[in-house]
Each structure stands twice: as C-alpha cells, then as structure tokens.
C-alpha positions as CSV (number, residue, x, y, z in Angstrom):
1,X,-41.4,15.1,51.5
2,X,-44.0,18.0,51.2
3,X,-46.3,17.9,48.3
4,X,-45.1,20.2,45.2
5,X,-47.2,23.2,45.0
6,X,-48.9,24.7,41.5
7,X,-47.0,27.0,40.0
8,X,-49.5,29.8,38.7
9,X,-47.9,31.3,35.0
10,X,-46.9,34.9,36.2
11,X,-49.3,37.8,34.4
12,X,-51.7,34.6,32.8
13,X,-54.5,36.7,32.5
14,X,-53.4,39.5,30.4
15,X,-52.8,36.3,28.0
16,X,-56.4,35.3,27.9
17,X,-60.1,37.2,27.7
18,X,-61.5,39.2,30.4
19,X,-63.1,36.3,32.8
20,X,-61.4,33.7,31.4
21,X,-60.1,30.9,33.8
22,X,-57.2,28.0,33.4
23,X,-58.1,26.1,37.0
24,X,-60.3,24.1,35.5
25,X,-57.8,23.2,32.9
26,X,-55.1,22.9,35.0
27,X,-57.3,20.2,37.5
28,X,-58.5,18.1,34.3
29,X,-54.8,17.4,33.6
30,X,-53.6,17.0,36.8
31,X,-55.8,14.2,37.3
32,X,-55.7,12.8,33.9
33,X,-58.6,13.9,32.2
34,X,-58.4,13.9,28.6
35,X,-62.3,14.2,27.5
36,X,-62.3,17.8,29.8
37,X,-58.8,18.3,28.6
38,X,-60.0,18.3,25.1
39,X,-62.9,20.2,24.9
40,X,-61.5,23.1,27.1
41,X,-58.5,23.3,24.6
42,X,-61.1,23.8,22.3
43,X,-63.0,26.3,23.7
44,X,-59.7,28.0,24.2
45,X,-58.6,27.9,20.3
46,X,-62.1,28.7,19.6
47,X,-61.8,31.9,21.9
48,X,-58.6,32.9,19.7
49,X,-56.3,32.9,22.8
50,X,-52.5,32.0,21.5
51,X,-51.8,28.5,21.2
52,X,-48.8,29.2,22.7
53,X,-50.5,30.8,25.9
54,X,-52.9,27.8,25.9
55,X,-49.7,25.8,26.0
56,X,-47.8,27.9,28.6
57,X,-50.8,28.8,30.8
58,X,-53.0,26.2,29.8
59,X,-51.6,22.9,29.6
60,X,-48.2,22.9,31.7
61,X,-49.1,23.7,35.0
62,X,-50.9,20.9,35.9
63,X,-48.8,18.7,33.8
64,X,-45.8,20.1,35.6
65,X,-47.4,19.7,38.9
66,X,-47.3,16.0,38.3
67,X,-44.0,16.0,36.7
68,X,-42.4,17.4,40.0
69,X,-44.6,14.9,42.4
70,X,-43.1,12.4,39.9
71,X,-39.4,13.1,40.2
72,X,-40.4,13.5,43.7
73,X,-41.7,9.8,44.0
74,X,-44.7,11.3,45.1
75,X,-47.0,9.2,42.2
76,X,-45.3,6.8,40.2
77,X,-45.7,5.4,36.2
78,X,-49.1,5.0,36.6
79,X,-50.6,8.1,37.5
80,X,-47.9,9.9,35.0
81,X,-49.4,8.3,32.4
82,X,-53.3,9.1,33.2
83,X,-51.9,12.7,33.2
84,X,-49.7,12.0,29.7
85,X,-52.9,11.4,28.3
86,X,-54.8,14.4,29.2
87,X,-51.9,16.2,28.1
88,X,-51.4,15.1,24.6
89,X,-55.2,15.4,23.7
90,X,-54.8,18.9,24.4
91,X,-51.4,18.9,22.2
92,X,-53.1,16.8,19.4
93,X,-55.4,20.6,19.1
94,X,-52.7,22.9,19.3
95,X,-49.9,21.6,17.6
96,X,-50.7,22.0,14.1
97,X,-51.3,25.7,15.2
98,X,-47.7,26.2,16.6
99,X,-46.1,24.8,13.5
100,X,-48.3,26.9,11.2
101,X,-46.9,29.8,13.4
102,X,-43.7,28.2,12.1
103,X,-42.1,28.3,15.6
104,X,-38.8,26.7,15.8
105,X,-38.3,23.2,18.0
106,X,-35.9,23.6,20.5
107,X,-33.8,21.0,18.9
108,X,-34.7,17.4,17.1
109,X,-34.0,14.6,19.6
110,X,-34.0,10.5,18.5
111,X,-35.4,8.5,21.0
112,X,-35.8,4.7,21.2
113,X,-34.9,1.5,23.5
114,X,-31.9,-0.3,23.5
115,X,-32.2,-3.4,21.0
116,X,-33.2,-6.7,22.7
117,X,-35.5,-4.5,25.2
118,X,-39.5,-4.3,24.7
119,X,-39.8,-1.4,27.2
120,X,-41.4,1.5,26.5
121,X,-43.3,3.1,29.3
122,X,-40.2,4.8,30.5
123,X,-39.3,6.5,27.5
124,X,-43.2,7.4,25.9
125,X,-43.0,9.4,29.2
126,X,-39.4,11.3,28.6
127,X,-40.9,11.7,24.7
128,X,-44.3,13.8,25.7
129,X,-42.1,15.9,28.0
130,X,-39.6,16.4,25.8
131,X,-42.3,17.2,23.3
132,X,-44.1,19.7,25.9
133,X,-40.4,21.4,26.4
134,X,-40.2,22.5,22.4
135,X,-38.4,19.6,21.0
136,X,-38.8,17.8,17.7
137,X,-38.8,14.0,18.8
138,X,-38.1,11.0,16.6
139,X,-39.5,8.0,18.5
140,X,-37.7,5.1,17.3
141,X,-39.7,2.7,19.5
142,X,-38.3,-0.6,21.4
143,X,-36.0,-2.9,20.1
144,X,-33.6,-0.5,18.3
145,X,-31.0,-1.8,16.7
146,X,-27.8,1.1,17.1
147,X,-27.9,1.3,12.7
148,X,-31.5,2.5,13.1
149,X,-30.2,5.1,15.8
150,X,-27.6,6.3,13.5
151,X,-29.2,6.4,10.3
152,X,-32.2,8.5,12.0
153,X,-29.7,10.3,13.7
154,X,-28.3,11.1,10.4
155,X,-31.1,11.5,8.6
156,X,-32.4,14.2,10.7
157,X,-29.5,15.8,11.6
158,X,-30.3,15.4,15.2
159,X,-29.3,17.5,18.1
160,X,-29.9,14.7,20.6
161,X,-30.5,10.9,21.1
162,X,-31.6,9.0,23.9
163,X,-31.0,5.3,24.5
164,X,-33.6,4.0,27.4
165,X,-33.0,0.4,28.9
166,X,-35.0,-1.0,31.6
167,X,-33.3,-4.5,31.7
168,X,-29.6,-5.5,33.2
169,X,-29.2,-7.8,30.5
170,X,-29.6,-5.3,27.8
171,X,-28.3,-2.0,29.3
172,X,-24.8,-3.3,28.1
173,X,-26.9,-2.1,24.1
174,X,-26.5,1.5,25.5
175,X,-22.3,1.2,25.4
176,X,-22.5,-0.5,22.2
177,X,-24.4,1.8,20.5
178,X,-22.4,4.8,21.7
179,X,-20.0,2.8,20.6
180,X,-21.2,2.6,16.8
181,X,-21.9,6.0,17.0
182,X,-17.9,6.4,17.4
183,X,-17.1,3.8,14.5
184,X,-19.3,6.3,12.1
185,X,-17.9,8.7,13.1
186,X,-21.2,10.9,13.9
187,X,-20.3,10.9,17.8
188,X,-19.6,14.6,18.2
189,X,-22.4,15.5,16.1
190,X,-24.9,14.7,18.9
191,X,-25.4,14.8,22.7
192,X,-26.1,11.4,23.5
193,X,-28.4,10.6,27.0
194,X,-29.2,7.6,28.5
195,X,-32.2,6.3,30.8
196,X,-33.8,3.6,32.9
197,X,-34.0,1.6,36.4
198,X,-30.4,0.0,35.9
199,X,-28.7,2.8,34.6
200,X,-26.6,5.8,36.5
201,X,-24.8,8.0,36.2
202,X,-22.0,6.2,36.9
203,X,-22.6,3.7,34.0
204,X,-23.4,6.9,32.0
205,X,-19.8,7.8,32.8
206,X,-18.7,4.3,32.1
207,X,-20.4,4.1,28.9
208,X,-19.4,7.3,27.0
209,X,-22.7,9.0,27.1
210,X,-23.1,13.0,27.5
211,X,-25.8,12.6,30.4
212,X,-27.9,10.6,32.6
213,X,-31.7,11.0,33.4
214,X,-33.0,9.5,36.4
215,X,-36.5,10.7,35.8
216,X,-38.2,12.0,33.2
217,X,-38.3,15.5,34.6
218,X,-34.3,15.3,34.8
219,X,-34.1,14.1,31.6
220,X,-35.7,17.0,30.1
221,X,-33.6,19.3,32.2
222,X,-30.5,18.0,30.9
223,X,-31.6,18.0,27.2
224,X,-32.4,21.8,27.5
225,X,-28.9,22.4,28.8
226,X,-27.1,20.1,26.2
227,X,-28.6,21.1,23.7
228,X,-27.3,24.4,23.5
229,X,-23.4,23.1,23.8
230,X,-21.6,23.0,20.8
231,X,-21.7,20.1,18.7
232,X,-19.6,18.8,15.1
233,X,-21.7,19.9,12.0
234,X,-23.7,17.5,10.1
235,X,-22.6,17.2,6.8
C-alpha cells in the first residue's frame, strides 16, 4: 500500500502573516515532537493568528498524516502515540483560547473501557482524535463499571458513548452495558460505539451497539456521522 500523502489546508496562507510557514509545524508532529510542537504553537498565538487556523492549518495535517498511515497499518500504537503527544502539547495552548471564543463542541461523547479490562492505549488514542475532531470528551478511564457509563452519560447529557475492550474475556462487558443502558431506559438518548482487537462489526451487530470502529480514524468518522442522527431528549 502507497504511503498517504500530506494534505496541504487549501488557501492556508491567507490565514496566517505574510511569510509565515506551517511545514515546520506540520514535520514536528508528524514525528512526535512535542518540545518543537509547543514552542511553535506559541509563536503562532503570540503572532495573533486564529487558534482555530493554528488548529486547522497548524496542527492537523501532520497529525492526520499519521492518522491515515495508521488506519492504513502503515505505523502502528507506538508511533501514534509519539505523534498524540506532540499534538496535545500544542492543544494544551490553544484550547483555553477556542472555548473563550465560546465555540460549540461538536457533541459530548463518554468514553471508557469495559469493566474488568485495564486497557487503555486504544481508547487515549480514539479520545485525542475525537478531541481534535470538535468533541467534548468524558474519559471515564479502564475498568468501567456500566453505572458509571450511565450516570455520566446522564449527567452530561451526552450525545455519544464509547465502550473499548481489548480482551475476549471481557468484550462480553460491551453487551451488558448496552444492555443497562436499555434497563434505564436512556438507550435512545445516545449513539453508543464500540472498539478494540476482538470486536467487529459483527459483534457490534450482535451486541446492540450503533457502530463499530476498527481504528481510531474510523471511529472518529463514525462519531461525526452519528452524531448528527436524531436521538430521545434528555430529560
């Protein structure tokens, strides 16, 4: 399989001051790093470019880059990671700078591992993505019992939740928990996904979810389309 190609933010420059340049930016995340990562992101607020084009332009290419060799099985866990890193020390400067532009999330998703599962590798993955795609995420951790799930769930009236399992023995947690969700009667109030090397989308059938993720990048596709299918109110 060929090696994904960069794509290049259409029009970037008008977004940015005359001689400006992103490549550098673009590398430093790529290849996972963070200290480069950081201070260019700063250079970049401090130049009073847009967060959101220092996001857009900035940030997501190279991050994306590696997102597509990952679904591609191109580079694997470890390398996504290294690049995870670079990318959330350049969130950690802009993000208090989008929500004081009081930009919207693209919907609240609740995120955690199946309980009896310690996994979380998976999952921290899926969250920074989903993060990086405009959503409000509730990481619930590893271990999650299916009350916790719910009473987040209800708590912040949540669009989404996620169930990840990397275990045979404790994917069966992702059925149950659906399953609670039914008995409190909050199931058509979210989209519910679920993740992880022994799931599919078979079992996602099987198990009453809304979707399956294979990948992170897949998982992030799906959220952006469920999310926008109707759901039950919160009360």
């Amino acid at each position: 399989m060929s090696d994904p190609e960069l794509q290049i933010p259409e029009d970037w420059e008008s977004r940015a001051p005359e001689g400006w340049e992103w490549q550098t930016l673009w590398e430093a995340v790529e290849t996972g790093d963070h200290v480069y990562t950081d201070k260019r992101v700063q250079e970049a607020i401090d130049a009073d470019i847009d967060p959101r084009a220092i996001l857009d332009d900035g940030l997501f290419p190279g991050f994306n880059l590696q997102g597509d060799r990952f679904s591609a099985q191109i580079i694997f866990i470890p390398e996504m990671l290294i690049t995870a890193r670079a990318m959330k020390a350049g969130l950690a400067l802009i993000r208090p700078l989008l929500a004081a532009m009081a930009e919207k999330p693209v919907g609240t998703f609740v995120m955690g591992t199946v309980l009896g599962d310690m996994h979380d590798i998976g999952q921290s993955i899926v969250t920074i993505m989903l993060e990086n795609a405009g959503f409000n995420v509730i990481n619930l951790g590893t271990d999650v019992h299916p009350d916790r799930f719910i009473e987040t769930a209800l708590a912040e009236k949540a669009d989404l939740v996620g169930f990840s399992a990397l275990l045979s023995t404790t994917v069966y947690y992702q059925k149950v928990t659906i399953e609670e969700f039914e008995k409190a009667g909050h199931r058509n109030k979210v989209k519910i996904l679920i993740g992880g090397a022994p799931t599919s989308q078979e079992w996602a059938d099987e198990c009453g979810a809304d979707g399956w993720g294979k990948d992170a990048v897949e998982a992030v596709k799906l959220a952006l389309r469920l999310v926008e299918e109707p759901r039950e109110a919160w009360n």
